[in-house]
N, C-alpha and C positions, 0 to 999 in steps of 0.2 A: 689579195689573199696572202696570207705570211704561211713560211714556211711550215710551221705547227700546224697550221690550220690544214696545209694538203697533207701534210703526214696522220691527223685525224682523220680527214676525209679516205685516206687508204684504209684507215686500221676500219673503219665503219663498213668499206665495200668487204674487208675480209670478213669481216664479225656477221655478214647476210651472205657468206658463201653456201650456206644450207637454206635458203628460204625457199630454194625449189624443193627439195625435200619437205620440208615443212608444210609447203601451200601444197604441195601433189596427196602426201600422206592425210589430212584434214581433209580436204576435199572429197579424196577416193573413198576414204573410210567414212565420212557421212554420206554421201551419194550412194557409193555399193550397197550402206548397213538400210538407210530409210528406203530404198527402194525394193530390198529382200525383204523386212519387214513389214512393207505394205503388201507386197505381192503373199507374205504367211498372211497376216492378218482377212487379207481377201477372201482367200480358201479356209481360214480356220476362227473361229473366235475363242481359240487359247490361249490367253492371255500365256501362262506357262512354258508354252512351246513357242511363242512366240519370243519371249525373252531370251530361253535356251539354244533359238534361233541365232536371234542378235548377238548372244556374247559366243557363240561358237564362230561364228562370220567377223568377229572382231577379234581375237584372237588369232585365230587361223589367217585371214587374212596379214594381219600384222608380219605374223614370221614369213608368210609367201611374200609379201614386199619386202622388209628389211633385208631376206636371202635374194632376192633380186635386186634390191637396189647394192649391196656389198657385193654382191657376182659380178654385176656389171662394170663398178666401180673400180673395184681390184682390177677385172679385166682391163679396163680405158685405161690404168695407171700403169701396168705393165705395158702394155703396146708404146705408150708416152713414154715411159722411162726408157725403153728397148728403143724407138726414134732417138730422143738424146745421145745414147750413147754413141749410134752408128752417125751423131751429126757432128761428135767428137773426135770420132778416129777418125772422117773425112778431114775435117777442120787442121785433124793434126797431121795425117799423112798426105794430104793436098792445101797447103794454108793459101797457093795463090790460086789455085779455082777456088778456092773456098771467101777469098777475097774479092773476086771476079766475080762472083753470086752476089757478094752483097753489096757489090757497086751496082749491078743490075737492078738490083731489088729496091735500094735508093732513090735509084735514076726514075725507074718505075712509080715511086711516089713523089716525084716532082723535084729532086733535088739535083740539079746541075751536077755530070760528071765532073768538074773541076772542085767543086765542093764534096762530094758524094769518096773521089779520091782522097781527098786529104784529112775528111773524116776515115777512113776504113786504115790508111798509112797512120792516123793516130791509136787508132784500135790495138793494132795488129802491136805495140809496145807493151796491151796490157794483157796479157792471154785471155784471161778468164773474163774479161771484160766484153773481148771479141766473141770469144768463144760464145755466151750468152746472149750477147747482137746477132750473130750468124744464124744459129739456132732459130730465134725470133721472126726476124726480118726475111731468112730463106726460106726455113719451113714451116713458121707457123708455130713455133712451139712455145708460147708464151709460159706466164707461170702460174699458171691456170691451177685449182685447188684442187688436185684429186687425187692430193697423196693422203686421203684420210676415208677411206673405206667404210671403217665400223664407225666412224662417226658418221659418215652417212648413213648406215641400216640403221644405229640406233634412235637418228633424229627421224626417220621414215617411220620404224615403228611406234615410237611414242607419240608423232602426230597422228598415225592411222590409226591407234587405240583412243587417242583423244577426242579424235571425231567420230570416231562410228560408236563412241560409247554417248553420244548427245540423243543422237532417237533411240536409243536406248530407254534414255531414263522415267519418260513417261509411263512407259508398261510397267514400271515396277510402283506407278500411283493409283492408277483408273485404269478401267478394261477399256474394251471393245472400241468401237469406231471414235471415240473422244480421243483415246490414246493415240490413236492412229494420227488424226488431226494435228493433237499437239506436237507426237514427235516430228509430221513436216513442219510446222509452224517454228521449232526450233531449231532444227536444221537448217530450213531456210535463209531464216535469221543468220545464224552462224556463219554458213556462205555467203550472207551479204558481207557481215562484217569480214571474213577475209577478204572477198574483192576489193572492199575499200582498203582494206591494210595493204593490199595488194597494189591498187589502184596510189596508194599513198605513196608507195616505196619508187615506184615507178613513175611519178608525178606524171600522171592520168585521170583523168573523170573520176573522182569518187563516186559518185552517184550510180554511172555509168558501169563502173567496173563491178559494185557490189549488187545489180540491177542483173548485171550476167549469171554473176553467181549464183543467185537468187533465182533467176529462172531455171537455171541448170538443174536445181536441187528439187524445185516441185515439178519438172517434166518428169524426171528420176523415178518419186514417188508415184506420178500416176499412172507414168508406165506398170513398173514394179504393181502397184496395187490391179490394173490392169491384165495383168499376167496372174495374178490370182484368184481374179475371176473368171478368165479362159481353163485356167488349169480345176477351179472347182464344176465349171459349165459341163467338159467333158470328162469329169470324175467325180461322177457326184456319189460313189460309193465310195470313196475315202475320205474317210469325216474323222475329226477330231469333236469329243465333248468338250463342250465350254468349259465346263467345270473342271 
C-alpha cells in the first residue's frame, strides 16, 4: 500500500464520520413512522388522518432528533475540548509526570521501557507533537470527529425525514389495508437495503445484516398495527369516517 493510497484510505474513514447519524436517522424515522401508521390505520380507515398522521410524526420527529443529536454532540465536544485543555496545562506545568504517564502507557502496550524511553526523550523536542501523543496515549483523547454539531443534527434530520417519509408515500395512492401493506413492504425493503449498505461498510454478511434490518422494520409494523386494534377493541366509540 503507497502512501496515497492510506492518505485515501483516511480521507474515506472521515467522509463516513456521519453514517451513524445517517443509518440511526433512516432507520428510526422508518421504523417509528410505519409502525404509527399501522397502529392509525388499525383504529381508523382515514386514509386522510392517516397521512396527516405520518407527516406530523415525520416532521416533529425530525426536529426532536436533530435537537438531540446537536445537544448531545455540542455537549461530548465541550466536555472533549475542556479534557484537552486541562491535558495541556498538566503537560505543560508537569512535562516529567506527564512524560512518566506516557512511558507507562507504552510500556503498557508492549513496548520495552528502553524503547518506550527514547521514543518519549524524542517527543518531548517537539511540543505539539508530544503534546497530541500524551493526550492520546494517557487519556484517551484521540481525534475523534465531534467538533461538527450541526452537521450532525442536519444529517440526523435529513435522514429521519428521508425515511419516515417512505411509508408515507403509499397513502397518498390507495386507501385502506393495501396501503398499509405496501408501506411495510417498502419500508422493509428500505431497511434491508441499509443493512446491506451497512453490512457493506462494515465488511459483514450482506445478506445477514439487511435480513436484521428487514425483520426489525415488519416486527415494528405489526406491533404498531397491533396497538391499534387494542386501542380500537377498547374504544370502540372513537371512530373516524372513512371518508
Amino acid at each position: 500500500m503507497s502512501l496515497q493510497a492510506i492518505e485515501a484510505k483516511r480521507e474515506v474513514i472521515e467522509s463516513r464520520a456521519r453514517i451513524r447519524e445517517l443509518v440511526f436517522g433512516v432507520q428510526d424515522g422508518l421504523i417509528s413512522t410505519v409502525g404509527l401508521l399501522a397502529g392509525v390505520q388499525g383504529a381508523t380507515e382515514n386514509a386522510t388522518v392517516v397521512i396527516i398522521t405520518g407527516l406530523t410524526a415525520m416532521f416533529s420527529g425530525a426536529i426532536s432528533m436533530a435537537t438531540g443529536s446537536y445537544l448531545s454532540s455540542n455537549a461530548q465536544k465541550e466536555i472533549f475540548d475542556k479534557e484537552l485543555r486541562e491535558a495541556e496545562v498538566l503537560a505543560e506545568k508537569e512535562p516529567y509526570l506527564a512524560a512518566e504517564g506516557l512511558l507507562k502507557s507504552l510500556g503498557q502496550e508492549g513496548l520495552p521501557r528502553e524503547q518506550s524511553y527514547s521514543i518519549v526523550k524524542l517527543l518531548l523536542r517537539e511540543r505539539d507533537v508530544f503534546l497530541r501523543t500524551f493526550q492520546e496515549k494517557v487519556f484517551g483523547l484521540g481525534s475523534a470527529d465531534i467538533n461538527q454539531p450541526l452537521k450532525a443534527a442536519l444529517v440526523m434530520a435529513a435522514s429521519f425525514i428521508a425515511g419516515a417519509f417512505i411509508p408515507i408515500v403509499p397513502f397518498f395512492l390507495i386507501d385502506g389495508i393495501t396501503a398499509l401493506y405496501l408501506s411495510v413492504a417498502l419500508s422493509a425493503l428500505t431497511l434491508f437495503g441499509v443493512g446491506v449498505f451497512k453490512g457493506y461498510l462494515a465488511a459483514k454478511p450482506l445478506a445477514r445484516s439487511g435480513a436484521q434490518f428487514f425483520a426489525i422494520a415488519v416486527a415494528a409494523a405489526g406491533f404498531g398495527y397491533l396497538i391499534g386494534l387494542v386501542v380500537q377493541y377498547f374504544f370502540p366509540e372513537i371512530t373516524i369516517p372513512a371518508g
